[in-house]
C-alpha positions as CSV (number, residue, x, y, z in Angstrom):
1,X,-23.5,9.3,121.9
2,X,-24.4,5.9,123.0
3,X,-21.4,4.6,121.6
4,X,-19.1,7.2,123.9
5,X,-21.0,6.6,127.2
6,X,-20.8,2.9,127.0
7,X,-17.1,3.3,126.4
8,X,-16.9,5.9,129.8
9,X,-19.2,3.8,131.8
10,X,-16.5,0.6,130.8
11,X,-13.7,2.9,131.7
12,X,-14.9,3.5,135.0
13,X,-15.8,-0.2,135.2
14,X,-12.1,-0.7,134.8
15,X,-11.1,2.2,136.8
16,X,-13.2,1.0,139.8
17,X,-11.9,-2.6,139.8
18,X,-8.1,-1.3,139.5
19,X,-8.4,0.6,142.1
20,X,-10.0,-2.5,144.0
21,X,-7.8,-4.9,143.5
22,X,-4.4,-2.2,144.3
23,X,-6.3,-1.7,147.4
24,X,-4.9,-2.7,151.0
25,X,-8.5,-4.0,151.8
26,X,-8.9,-6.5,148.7
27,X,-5.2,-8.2,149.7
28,X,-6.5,-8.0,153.3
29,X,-9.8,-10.2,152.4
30,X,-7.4,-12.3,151.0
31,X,-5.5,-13.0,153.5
32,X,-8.0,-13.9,156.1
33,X,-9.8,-16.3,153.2
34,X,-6.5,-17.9,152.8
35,X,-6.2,-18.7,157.0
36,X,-9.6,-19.2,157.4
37,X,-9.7,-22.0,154.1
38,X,-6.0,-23.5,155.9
39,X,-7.3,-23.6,159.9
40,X,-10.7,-25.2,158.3
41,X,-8.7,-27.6,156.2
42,X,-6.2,-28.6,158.9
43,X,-9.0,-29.2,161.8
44,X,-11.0,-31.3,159.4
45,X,-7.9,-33.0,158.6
46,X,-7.0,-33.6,162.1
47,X,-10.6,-34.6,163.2
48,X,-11.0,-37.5,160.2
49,X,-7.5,-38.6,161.3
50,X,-8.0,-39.3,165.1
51,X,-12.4,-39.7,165.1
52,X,-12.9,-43.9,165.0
53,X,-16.4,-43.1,163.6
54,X,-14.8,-41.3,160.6
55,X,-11.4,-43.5,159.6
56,X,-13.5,-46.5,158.1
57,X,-17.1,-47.9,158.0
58,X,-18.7,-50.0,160.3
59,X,-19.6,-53.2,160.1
60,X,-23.4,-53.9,160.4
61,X,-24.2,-53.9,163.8
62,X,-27.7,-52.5,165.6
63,X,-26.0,-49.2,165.3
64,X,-24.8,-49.9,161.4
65,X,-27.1,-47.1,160.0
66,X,-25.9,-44.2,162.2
67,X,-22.0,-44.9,162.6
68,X,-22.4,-45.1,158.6
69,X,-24.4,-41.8,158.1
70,X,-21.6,-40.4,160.4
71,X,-18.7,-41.9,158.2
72,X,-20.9,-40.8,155.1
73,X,-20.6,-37.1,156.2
74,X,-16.7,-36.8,156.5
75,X,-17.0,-35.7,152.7
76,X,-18.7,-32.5,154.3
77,X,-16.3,-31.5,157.3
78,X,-14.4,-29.4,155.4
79,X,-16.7,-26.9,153.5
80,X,-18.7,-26.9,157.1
81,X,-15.7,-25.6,158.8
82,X,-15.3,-23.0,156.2
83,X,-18.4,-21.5,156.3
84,X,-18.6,-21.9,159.8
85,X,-14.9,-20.0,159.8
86,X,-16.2,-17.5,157.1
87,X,-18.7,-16.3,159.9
88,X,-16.6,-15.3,161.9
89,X,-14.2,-14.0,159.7
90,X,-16.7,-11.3,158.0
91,X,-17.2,-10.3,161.8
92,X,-13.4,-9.8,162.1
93,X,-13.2,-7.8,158.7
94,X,-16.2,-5.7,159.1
95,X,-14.4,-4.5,162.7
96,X,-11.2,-3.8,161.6
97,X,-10.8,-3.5,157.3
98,X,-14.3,-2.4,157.6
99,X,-15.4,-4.1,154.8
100,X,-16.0,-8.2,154.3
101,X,-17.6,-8.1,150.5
102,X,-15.1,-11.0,149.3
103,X,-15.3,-12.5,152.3
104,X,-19.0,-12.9,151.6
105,X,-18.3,-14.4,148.9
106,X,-15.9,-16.9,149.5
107,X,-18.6,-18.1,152.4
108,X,-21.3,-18.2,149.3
109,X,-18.5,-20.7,147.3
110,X,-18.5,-22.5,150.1
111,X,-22.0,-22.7,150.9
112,X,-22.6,-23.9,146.9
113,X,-19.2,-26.3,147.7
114,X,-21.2,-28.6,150.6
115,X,-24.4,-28.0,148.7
116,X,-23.0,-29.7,145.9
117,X,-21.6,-32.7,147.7
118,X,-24.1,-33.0,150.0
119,X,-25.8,-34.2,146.3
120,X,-23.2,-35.9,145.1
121,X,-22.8,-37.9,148.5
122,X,-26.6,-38.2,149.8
123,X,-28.7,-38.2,146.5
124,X,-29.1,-41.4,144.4
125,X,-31.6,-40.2,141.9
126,X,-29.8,-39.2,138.2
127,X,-33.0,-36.8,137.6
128,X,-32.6,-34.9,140.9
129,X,-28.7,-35.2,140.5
130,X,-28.5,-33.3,137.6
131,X,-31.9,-30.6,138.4
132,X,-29.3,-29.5,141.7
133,X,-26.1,-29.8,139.1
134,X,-27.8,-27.6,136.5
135,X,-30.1,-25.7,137.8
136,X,-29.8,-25.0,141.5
137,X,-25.8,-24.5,141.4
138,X,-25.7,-22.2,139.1
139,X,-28.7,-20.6,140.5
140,X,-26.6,-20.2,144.0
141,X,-23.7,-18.7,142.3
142,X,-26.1,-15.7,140.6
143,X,-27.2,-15.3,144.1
144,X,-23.8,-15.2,145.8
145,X,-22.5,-12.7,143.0
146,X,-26.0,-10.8,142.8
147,X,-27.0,-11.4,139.9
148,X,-29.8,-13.7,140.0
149,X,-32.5,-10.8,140.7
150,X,-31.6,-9.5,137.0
151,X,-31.9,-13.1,135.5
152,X,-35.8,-13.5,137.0
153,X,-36.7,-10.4,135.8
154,X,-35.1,-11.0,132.1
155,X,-36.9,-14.6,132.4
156,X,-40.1,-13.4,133.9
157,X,-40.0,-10.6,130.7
158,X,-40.2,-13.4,128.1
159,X,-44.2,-14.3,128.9
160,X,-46.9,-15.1,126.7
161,X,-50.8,-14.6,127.4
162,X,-53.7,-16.9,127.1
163,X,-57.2,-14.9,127.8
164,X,-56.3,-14.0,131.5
165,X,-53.5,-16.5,131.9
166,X,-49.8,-15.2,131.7
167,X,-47.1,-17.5,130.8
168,X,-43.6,-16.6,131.7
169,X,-40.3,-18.7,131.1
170,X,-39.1,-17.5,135.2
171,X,-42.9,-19.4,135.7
172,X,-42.1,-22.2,134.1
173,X,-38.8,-22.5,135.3
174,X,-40.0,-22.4,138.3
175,X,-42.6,-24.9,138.7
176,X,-40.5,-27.3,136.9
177,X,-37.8,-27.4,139.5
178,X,-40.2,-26.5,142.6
179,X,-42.1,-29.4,141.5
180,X,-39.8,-31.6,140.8
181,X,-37.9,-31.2,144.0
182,X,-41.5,-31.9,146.4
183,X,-41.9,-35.0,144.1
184,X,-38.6,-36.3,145.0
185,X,-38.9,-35.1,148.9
186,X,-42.4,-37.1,148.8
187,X,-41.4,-40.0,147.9
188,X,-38.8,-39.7,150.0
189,X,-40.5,-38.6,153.1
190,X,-43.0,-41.2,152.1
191,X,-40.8,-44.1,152.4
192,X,-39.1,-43.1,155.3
193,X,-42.4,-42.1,157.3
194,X,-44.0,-45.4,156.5
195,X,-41.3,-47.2,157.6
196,X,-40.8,-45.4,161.2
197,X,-44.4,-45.8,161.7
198,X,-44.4,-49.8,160.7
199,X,-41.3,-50.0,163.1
200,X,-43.8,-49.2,166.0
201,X,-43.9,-52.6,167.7
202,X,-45.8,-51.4,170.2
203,X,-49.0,-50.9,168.0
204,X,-51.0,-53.5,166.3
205,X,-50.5,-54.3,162.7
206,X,-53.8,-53.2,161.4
207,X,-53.1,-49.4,163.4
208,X,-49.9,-49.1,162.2
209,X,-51.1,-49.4,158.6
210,X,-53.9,-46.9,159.1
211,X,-51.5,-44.7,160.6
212,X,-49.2,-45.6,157.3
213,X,-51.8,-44.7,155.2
214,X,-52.9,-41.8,156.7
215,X,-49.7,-40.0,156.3
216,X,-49.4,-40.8,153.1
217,X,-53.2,-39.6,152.2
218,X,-51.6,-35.9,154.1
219,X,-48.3,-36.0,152.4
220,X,-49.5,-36.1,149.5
221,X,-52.2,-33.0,150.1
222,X,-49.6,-30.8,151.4
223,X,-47.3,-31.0,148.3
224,X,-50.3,-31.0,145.9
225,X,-50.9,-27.5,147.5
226,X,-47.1,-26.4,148.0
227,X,-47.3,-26.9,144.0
228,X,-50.1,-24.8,144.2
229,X,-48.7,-22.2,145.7
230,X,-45.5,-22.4,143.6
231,X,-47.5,-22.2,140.2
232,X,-49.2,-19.2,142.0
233,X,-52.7,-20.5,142.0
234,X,-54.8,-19.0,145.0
235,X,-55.8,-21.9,147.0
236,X,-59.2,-20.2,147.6
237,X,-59.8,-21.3,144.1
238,X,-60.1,-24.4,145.0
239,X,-63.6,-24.1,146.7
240,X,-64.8,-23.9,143.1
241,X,-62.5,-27.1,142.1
242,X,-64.1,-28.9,144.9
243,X,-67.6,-28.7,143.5
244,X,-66.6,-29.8,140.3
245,X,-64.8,-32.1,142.0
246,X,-67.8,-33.2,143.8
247,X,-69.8,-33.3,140.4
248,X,-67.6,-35.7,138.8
249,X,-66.9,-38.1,141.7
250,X,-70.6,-38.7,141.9
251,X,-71.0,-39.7,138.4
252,X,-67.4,-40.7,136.7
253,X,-65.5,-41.5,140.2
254,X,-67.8,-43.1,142.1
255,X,-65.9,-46.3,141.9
256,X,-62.5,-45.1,142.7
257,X,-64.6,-43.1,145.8
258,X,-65.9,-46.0,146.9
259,X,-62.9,-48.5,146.9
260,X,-61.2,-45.5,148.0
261,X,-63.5,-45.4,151.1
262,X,-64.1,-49.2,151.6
263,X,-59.8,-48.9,152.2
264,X,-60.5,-46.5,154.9
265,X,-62.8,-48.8,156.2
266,X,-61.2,-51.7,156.2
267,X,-57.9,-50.3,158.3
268,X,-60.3,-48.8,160.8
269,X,-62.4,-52.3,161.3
270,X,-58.5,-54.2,161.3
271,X,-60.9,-57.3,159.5
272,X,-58.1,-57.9,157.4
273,X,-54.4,-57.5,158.4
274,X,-50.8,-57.5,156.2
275,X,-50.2,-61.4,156.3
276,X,-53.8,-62.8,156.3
277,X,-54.7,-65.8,154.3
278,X,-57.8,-64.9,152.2
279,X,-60.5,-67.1,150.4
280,X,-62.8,-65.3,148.2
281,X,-66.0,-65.8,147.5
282,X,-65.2,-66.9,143.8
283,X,-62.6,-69.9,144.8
284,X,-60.0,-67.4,144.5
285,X,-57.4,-67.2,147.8
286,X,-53.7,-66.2,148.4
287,X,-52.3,-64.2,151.5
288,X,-52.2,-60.2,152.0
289,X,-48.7,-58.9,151.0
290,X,-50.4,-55.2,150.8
291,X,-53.0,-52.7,151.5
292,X,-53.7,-49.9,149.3
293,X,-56.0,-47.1,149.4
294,X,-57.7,-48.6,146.3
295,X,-57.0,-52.3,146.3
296,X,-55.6,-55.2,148.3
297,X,-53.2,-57.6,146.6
298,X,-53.3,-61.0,147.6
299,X,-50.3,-63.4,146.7
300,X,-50.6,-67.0,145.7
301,X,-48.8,-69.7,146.3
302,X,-48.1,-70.3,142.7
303,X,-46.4,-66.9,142.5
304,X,-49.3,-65.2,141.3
305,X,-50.9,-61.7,142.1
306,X,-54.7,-61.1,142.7
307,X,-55.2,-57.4,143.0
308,X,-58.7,-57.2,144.6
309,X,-60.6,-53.8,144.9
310,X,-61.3,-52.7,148.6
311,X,-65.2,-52.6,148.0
312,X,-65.5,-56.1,147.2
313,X,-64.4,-57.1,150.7
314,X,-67.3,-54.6,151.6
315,X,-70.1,-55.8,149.8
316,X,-68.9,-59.3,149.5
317,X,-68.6,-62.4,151.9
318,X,-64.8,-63.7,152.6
319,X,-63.0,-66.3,154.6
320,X,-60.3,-65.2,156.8
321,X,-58.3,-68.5,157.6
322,X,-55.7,-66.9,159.9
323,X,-56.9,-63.8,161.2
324,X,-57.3,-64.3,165.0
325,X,-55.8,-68.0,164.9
326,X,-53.0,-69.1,163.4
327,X,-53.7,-73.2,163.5
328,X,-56.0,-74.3,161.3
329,X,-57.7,-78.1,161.5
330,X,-56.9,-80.8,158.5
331,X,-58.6,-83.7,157.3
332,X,-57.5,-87.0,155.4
333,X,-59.9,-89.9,154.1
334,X,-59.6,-93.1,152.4
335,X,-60.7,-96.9,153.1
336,X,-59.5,-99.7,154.6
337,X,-60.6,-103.5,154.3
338,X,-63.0,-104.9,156.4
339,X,-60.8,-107.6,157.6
340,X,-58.4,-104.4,159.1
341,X,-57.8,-104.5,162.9
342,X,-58.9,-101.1,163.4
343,X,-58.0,-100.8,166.8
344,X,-54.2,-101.6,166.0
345,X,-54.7,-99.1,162.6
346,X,-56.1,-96.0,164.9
347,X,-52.9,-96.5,167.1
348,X,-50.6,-96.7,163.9
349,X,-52.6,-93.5,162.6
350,X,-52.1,-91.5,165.2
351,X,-48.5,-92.1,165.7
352,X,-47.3,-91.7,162.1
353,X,-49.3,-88.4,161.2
354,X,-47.8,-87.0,165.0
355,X,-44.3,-88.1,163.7
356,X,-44.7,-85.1,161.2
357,X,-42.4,-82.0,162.7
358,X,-45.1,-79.5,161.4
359,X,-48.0,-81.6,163.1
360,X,-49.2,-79.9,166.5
361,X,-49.1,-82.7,169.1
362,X,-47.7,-83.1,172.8
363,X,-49.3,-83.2,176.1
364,X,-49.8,-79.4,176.7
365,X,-52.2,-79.5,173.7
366,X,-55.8,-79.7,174.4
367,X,-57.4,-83.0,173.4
368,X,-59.4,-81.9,170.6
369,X,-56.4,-80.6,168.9
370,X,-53.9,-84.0,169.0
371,X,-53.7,-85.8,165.8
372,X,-57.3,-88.3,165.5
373,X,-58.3,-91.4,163.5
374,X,-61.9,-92.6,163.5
375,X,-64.5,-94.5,161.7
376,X,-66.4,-92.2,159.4
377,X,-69.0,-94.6,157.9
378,X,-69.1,-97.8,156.4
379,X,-68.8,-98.2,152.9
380,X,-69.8,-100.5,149.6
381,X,-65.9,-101.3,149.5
382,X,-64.6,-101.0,152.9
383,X,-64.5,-99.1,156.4
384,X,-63.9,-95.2,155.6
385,X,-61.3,-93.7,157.6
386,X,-61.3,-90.3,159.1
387,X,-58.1,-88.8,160.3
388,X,-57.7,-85.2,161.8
389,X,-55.2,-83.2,162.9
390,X,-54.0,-79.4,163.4
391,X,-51.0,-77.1,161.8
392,X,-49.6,-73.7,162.1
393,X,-50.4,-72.1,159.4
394,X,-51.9,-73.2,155.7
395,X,-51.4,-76.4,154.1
396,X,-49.5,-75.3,151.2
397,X,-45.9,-73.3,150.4
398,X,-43.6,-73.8,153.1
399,X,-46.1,-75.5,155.8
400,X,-47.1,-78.2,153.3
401,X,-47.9,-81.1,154.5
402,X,-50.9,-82.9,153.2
403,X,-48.7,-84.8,150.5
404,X,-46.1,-85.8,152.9
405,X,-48.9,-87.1,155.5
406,X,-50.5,-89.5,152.5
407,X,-47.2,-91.0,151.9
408,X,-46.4,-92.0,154.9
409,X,-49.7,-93.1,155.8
410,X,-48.8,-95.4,152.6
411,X,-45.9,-96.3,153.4
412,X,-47.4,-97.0,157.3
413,X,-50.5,-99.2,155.7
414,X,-47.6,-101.6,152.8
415,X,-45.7,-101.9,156.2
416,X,-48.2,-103.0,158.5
417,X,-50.3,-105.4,155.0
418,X,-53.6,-103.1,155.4
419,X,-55.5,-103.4,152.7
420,X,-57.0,-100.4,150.8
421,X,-59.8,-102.3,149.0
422,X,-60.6,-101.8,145.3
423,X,-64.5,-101.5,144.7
424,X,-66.3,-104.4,145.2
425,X,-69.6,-105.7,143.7
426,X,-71.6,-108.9,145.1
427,X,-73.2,-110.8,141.5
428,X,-76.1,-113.4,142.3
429,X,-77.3,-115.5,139.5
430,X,-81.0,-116.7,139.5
431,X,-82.7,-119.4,138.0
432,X,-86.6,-118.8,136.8
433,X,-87.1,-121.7,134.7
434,X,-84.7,-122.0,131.7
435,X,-83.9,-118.9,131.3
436,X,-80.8,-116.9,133.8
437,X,-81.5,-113.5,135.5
438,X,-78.3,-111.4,135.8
């Protein structure tokens, strides 16, 4: 009996779609698809011929990025004129065949058509590449033929329980793809948000990375709970997660909460800022390249990273050399002879350490910051020599200076015979009788 009325339903089946495809209706559908795909095709062609912004690429100028996305999108005129065409063709059908079911379709094809090169053309990502190749294609083509509401519930059949939890394959599927698509958007949106708001010249550094910071503290709430929501957890549940939460920061997290918080702190108070030149308390110093939530990374010289947690700049004392003020003050010593003209040596000091291009002198400079030479003390050996002068920046990397300053002072002092005088130790013999005291 089964066997007979599977045979009758499949006669009908074929009966049914004879009967479709020998109807005046079908060949009509047809027909408008066919004009609908040529005027779409034609107009695209006809716009990517005679649009400047669509023939070739720009060159990078300050409007590189959108003439480029433009050109990028020419990919996408034609499917978008199909679908756009298919609207109004279901319209037309629906008046006057009175029905538009293939129509309906052939706008679904296309939808799935710009869908899939939107991917292909906007997406770099493999993994993302081939979840929308694999899995959201073919998930859009169950839709557009109706089928996918008998696949979910075949998928969401196959479960398996755990006390009161119920695992289903459509579940799983589910919060696979969900998930990994907000991952991707995140760290998308993350990138690109950051960057607009660090683009914002017309806020200081230190707000624009609290701002930067911010949004990514919120981004990342709102797709922890979207996942929620797509595994089906209620987010009322989460009151109870947040006391255990609670619980464990105050014993096991206590340290990540507090660097965590010191972070906060730090971009509110702006006592450090992206570009600062830091000395630690321990010797330790390089220059911020970034500010985390949890730690601040401070780059040497020597090419080397410090990563330094927030709550040490907290609870610890620092030296900010370039914070407020970028010049910073320098200082050489050494000895001369006593026989040394000093006043002709000050004059040959000053000159040859302002002859350095990275040396702040000139007459619009306040006195106290032109290059100096002076008498520090007097020595066993000789007269010591003080000589001081100011610099942009820190004296090391590119804005180096000290080594070539101490050459030419060399070279300066050989030039002009000045005597740097080796030690020197004044021996008197006495005579007490026969014997010699040394």
């Amino acid at each position: 009996m089964n066997a007979s009325l599977i045979q009758e339903q499949l006669q009908q089946f074929i009966l049914a779609t004879v009967n479709v495809f020998n109807s005046p209706e079908f060949y009509s559908q047809i027909g408008i698809i066919v004009l609908t795909i040529t005027f779409a095709y034609a107009l695209s062609l006809l716009i990517k011929k005679h649009s400047p912004l669509l023939r070739q690429p720009s060159h990078k100028t300050s409007l590189f990025s959108i003439h480029y996305g433009i050109y990028q999108i020419k990919d996408l005129l034609f499917p978008l004129f199909i679908i756009l065409f298919m609207a109004m063709a279901i319209d037309f059908s629906d008046h006057f065949i009175k029905q538009s079911w293939l129509v309906r379709t052939a706008e679904g094809l296309a939808v799935i058509l710009m869908f899939y090169l939107f991917i292909l053309r906007f997406v770099s990502s493999y993994f993302i590449k081939a979840i929308f190749k694999w899995i959201a294609v073919p998930v859009a083509l169950l839709h557009t033929f109706g089928l996918l509401n008998y696949v979910t519930t075949y998928l969401d059949s196959l479960y398996i329980e755990i006390g009161n939890i119920r695992l289903s394959a459509y579940g799983v599927a589910r919060v696979f793809v969900f998930g990994s698509i907000l991952f991707w958007l995140g760290r998308i949106s993350n990138i690109v948000g950051q960057n607009a708001i660090r683009q914002q010249q017309h806020l200081d550094l230190g707000t624009r990375e609290v701002f930067a910071k911010l949004y990514q503290v919120t981004l990342f709430v709102i797709i922890f709970i979207l996942l929620l929501q797509a595994m089906g957890i209620n987010i009322t549940t989460l009151a109870v997660f947040g006391g255990a939460l609670g619980i464990g920061l105050g014993f096991g997290l206590q340290s990540i909460a507090s660097n965590f918080i010191s972070g906060i702190i730090l971009l509110l108070d702006r006592s450090l800022s992206i570009g600062d030149f830091i000395e630690l308390a321990d010797g330790r110093k390089g220059t911020i390249r970034e500010m985390n939530m949890r730690s601040t990374t401070l780059e040497t010289y020597d090419g080397k990273d410090i990563m330094v947690p927030n709550e040490q700049f907290i609870t610890t004392s620092f030296t900010n050399w370039t914070h407020k003020n970028k010049k910073q003050r320098y200082s050489i010593n050494f000895q001369v002879a006593y026989s040394t003209d000093l006043h002709q040596l000050f004059k040959l000091l000053k000159e040859v350490v302002a002859s350095h291009p990275k040396i702040l002198t000139g007459p619009d400079l306040p006195i106290e910051e032109l290059p100096d030479a002076e008498i520090s003390g007097f020595g066993e050996s000789g007269v010591d020599i003080l000589i001081e002068f100011w610099m942009e920046g820190i004296d090391d990397g590119e804005h180096r200076v000290g080594g070539d300053l101490l050459l030419m002072i060399w070279d300066a002092l050989k030039e002009h015979q000045i005597e740097i005088p080796y030690p020197q130790r004044e021996v008197k013999i006495v005579k007490v009788g026969e014997s010699s005291i040394f």
